[in-house]
C-alpha positions in Angstrom: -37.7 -43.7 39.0 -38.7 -39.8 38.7 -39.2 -38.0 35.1 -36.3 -35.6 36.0 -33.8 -38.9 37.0 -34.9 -40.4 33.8 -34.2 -37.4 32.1 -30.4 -36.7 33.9 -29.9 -40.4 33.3 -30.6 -39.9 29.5 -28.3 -37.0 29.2 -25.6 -38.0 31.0 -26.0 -41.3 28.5 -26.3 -39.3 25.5 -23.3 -37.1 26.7 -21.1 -40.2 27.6 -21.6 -41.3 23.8 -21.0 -38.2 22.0 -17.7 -38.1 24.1 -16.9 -41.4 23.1 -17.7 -40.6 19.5 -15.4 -37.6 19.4 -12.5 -39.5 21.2 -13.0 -42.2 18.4 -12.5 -39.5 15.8 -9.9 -38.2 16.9 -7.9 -41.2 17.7 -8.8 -41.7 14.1 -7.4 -38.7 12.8 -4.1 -39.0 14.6 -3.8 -42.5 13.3 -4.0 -41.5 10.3 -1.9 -38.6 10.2 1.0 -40.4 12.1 1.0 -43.2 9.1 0.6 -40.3 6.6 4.2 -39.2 8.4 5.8 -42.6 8.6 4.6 -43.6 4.6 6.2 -40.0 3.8 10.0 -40.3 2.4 12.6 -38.9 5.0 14.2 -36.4 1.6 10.5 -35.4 0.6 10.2 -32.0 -0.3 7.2 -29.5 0.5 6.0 -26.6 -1.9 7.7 -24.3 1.0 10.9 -25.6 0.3 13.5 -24.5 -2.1 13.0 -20.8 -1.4 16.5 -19.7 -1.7 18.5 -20.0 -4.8 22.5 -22.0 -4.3 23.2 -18.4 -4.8 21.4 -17.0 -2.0 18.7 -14.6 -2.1 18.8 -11.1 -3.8 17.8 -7.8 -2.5 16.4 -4.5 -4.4 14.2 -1.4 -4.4 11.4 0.5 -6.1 8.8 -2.4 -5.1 6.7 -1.0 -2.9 4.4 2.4 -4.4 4.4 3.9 -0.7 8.7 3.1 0.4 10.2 2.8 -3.1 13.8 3.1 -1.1 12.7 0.0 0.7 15.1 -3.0 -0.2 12.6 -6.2 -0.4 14.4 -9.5 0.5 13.6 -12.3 -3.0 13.9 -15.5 -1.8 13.4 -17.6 -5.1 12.9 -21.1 -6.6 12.4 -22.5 -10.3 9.2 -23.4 -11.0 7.5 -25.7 -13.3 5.5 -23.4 -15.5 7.4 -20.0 -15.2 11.4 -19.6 -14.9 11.0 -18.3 -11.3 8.7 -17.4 -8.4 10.1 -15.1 -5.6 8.3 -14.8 -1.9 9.0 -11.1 -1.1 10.3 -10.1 2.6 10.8 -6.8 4.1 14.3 -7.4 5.3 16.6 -11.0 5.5 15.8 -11.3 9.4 14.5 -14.4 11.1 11.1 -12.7 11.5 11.0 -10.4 8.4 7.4 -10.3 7.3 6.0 -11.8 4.2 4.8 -8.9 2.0 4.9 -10.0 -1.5 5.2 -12.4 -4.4 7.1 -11.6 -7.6 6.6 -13.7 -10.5 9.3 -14.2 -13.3 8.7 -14.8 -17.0 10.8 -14.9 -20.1 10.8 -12.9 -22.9 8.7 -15.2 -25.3 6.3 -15.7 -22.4 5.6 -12.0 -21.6 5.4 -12.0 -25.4 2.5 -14.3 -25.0 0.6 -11.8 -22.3 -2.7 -10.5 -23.6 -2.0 -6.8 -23.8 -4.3 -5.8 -21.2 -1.7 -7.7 -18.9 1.8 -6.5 -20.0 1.7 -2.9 -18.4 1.9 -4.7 -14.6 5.3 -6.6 -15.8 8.6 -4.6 -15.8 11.4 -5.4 -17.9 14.6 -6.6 -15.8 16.9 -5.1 -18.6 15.7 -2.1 -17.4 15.1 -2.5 -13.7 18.3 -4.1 -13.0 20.2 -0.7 -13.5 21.6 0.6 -10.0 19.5 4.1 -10.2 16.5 1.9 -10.7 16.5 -1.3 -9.0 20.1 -1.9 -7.9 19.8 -5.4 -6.9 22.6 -7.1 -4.8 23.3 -10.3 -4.0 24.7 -10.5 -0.4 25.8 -14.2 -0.3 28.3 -13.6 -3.6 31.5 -12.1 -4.9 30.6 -8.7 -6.8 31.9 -11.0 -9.8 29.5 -14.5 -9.2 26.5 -11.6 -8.7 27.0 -9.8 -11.9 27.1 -13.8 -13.8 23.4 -14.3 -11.8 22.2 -11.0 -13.0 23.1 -11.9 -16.3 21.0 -14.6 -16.5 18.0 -12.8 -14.8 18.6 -9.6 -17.3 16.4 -10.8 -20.5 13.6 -11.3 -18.1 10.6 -9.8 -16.8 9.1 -9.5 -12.9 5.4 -9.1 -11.9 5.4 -7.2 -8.2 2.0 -8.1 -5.9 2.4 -6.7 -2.3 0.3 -8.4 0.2 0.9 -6.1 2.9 2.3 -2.3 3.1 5.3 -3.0 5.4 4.4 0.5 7.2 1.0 -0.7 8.0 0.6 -3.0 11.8 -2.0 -5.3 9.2 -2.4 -6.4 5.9 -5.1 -4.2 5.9 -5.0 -3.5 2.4 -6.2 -5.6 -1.2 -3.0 -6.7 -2.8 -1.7 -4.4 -5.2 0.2 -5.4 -8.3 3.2 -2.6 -8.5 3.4 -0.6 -11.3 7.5 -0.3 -10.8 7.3 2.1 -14.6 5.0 4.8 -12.8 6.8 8.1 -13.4 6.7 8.5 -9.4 8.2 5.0 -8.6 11.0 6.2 -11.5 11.5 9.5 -10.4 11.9 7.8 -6.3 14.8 5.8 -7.8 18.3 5.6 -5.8 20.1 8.1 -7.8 17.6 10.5 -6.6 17.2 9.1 -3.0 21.5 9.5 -2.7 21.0 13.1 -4.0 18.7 14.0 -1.4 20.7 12.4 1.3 23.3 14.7 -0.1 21.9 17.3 -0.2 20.4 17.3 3.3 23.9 17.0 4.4 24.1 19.9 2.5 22.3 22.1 4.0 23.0 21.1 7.5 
């Protein structure tokens, strides 16, 4: 036999092998995974889950710096080290885009804040006012929503946006919201309805 058959012969050997290496892995793998599926509890529950409150989600505005009229969809959950964490959606669609997280602390824990952290959390007490905020709770009775807000009233929110909902890509570092910033207080919805007014106004 030729060099150059040897040769082919060899490679075609060594490629046969590394084939049946890779098939062997992955057969492996998918072993693996599939009894990682059957072992797992049908009612197990995944760090995604839970992302909605019994009372449904809430809506508000004043949470992003560049469309403080924007109403931001919270979908919330408890968590296990703060009261609640909130994945922050540009609308309550199907295929509203994730844009945000907001975390949410009681009192005596934003107590607990170093003081070079407290100026990026907001008080609710405030916030919750309908020329700041004005949250709303879609899925409830005006009287079951204002019950919920009590609850979240004493609290305080930390807003990071992960993407400018005006922008085609998150093409931006996150940004922790400064909601108190005399311009997001000034764009509040007192002064957004006076506008609209007034351009009605006019015309």
């Amino acid at each position: 036999m030729s060099h150059t058959k040897k040769n082919r012969a060899i490679l075609a050997g060594s490629a046969a092998t590394t084939f049946a290496i890779a098939a062997v892995l992955m057969l492996s793998i998918f072993v693996s995974y599939t009894a990682a599926q059957q072992a797992m509890p049908a009612n197990a529950t995944k760090p995604v889950d839970g992302y909605n409150l019994p009372q449904g989600h809430m809506n508000a505005v004043r949470h992003v710096f560049d469309d403080s009229s924007l109403r931001v969809d919270h979908y919330c959950k408890s968590n296990d080290k703060i009261m609640m964490v909130c994945q922050l959606y540009d609308g309550p669609s199907a295929n509203a885009t994730l844009i945000g997280i907001e975390y949410i602390i009681m009192q005596q824990q934003y107590e607990s804040l170093p003081d070079r952290e407290k100026p990026y959390w907001h008080a609710h007490s405030e916030e919750f006012a309908p020329d700041r905020a004005d949250p709303m709770m879609p899925e409830l009775n005006p009287e079951e929503a204002k019950a919920e807000m009590a609850k979240l009233r004493p609290t305080w929110g930390k807003v990071i946006i992960t993407w400018q909902p005006n922008d085609d890509m998150p093409s931006f570092p996150p940004q922790v919201q400064l909601v108190d910033h005399p311009f997001m207080v000034n764009a509040s919805v007192t002064d957004i309805a006076n506008a609209t007014m007034s351009n009605s106004t006019d015309q």
